[in-house]
N, C-alpha and C positions, 0 to 999 in steps of 0.2 A: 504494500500500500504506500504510495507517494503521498507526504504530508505536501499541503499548501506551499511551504517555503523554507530554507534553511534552517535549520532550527540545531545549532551546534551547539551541541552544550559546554556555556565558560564558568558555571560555576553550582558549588554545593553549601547548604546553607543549613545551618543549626540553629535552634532556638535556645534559647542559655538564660539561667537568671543574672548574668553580669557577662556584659559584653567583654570589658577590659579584663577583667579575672581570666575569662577562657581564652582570650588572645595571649595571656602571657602562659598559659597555658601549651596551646601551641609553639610557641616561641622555646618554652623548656622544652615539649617531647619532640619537635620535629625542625627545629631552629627555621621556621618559617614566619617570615617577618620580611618588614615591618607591618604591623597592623597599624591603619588610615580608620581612624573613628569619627562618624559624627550623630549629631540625632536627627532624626526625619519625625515631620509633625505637619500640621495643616499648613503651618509657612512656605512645607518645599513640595507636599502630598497634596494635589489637586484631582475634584474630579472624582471623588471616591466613590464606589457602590460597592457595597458588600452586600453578596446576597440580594443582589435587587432595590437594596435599601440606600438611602445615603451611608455614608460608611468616616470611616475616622483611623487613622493608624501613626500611633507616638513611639516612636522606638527610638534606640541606639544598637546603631550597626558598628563593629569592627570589620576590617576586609583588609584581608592579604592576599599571595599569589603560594600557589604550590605548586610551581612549574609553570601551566598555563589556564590552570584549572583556581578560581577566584573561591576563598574560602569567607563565608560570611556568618559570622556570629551576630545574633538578633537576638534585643533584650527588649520585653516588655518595660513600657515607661507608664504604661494605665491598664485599667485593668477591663475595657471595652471591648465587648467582640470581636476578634481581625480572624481570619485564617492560623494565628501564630497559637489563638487560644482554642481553634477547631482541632486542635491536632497536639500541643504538648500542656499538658497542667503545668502551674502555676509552682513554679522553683525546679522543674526538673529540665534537665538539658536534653534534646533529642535531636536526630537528623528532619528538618521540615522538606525544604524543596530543593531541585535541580533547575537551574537557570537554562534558558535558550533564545538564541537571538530569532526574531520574525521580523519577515519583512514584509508581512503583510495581515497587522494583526487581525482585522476584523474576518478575512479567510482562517487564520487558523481558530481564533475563534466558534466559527462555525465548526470548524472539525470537530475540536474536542467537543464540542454542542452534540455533533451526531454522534461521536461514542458513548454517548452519556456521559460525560466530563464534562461540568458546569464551571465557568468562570465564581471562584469566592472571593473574591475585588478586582476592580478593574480602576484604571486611575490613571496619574502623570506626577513623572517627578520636576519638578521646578517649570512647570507649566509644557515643555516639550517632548520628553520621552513618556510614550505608553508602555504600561507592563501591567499585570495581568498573574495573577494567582486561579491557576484552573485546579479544582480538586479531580485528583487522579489520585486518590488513596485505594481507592479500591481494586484499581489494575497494578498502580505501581508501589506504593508504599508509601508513598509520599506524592507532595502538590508538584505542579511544574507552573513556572513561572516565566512566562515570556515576557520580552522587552524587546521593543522596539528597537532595531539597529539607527542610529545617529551619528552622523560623524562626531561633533563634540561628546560624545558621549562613548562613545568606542572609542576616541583619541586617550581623554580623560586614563582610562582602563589599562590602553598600552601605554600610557606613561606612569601607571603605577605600577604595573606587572612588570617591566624594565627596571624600577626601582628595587623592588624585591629582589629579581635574580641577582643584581650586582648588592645586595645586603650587606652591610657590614658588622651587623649584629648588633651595633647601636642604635637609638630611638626607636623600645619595641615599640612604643606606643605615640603615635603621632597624629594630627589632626588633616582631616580630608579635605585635599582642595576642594574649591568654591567650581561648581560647573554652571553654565553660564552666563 
């Protein structure tokens, strides 16, 4: 079966009660670093429907690179509805989604639609990238998360992923540039 469009997967994503605790985490068992932190809230989170409903999502994300593959640790900042609480209780760390770029999200959309794989938030980050949590626990184990390909936004990505490889092991923990 031919999906709608590229859908490569650059990243896996955990849900954590502390973002920066598990990023130095990683940083001890697998010397992967630098972790880029920031929070994402209604400031940078537009456009939200969860569930069909308006929707809301306050988090702190940490993100590194492990090789090419973007590792993202997500912390609850409220205690609201998202996808993040569809799927891990509230202080336990687990594996949530696998990321993938579309370049055509309202086609792939439909797709997962026709597998039975409903969109559980749909939205934009800092008003131009769309992305998209489709619940696919029941085929895969976890959500998939599309994101729109951008260039500012896949540039952004390989200039942190380049950071990483060349790591020096200094500043595990550092603040995410501004995109934008």
């Amino acid at each position: 079966m031919k999906l709608p469009t590229d859908q490569a997967i650059w990243q896996n994503a955990w849900v954590v009660p502390d973002a920066e605790a598990a990023a130095l985490q990683w940083v001890k068992n697998f010397n992967v670093g630098p972790f880029f932190v920031t929070e994402y809230g209604d400031d940078k989170l537009t456009d939200l429907v969860y569930r069909g409903q308006p929707g809301s999502l306050n988090i702190k994300v940490a993100c590194s690179h492990a090789g090419p593959v973007q590792i993202e640790l997500i912390e609850r900042l409220d205690d609201k509805p998202t996808p993040y609480s569809d799927t891990v209780p509230v202080g336990e760390t687990r594996f949530h989604h696998i990321a993938a770029w579309t370049d055509d999200m309202d086609a792939d959309l439909a797709h997962y639609a026709e597998q039975g794989a409903e969109a559980a938030i749909t939205g934009r980050v800092i008003d131009f990238v769309r992305f998209a949590y489709i619940d696919t626990q029941s085929t895969l184990g976890c959500m998939v998360e599309l994101v729109e390909r951008h260039p500012v936004f896949s540039d952004v990505l390989k200039e942190l992923e380049n950071i990483c490889i060349n790591w020096d092991g200094k500043e595990p923990l550092r603040e995410m540039p501004t995109l934008g």
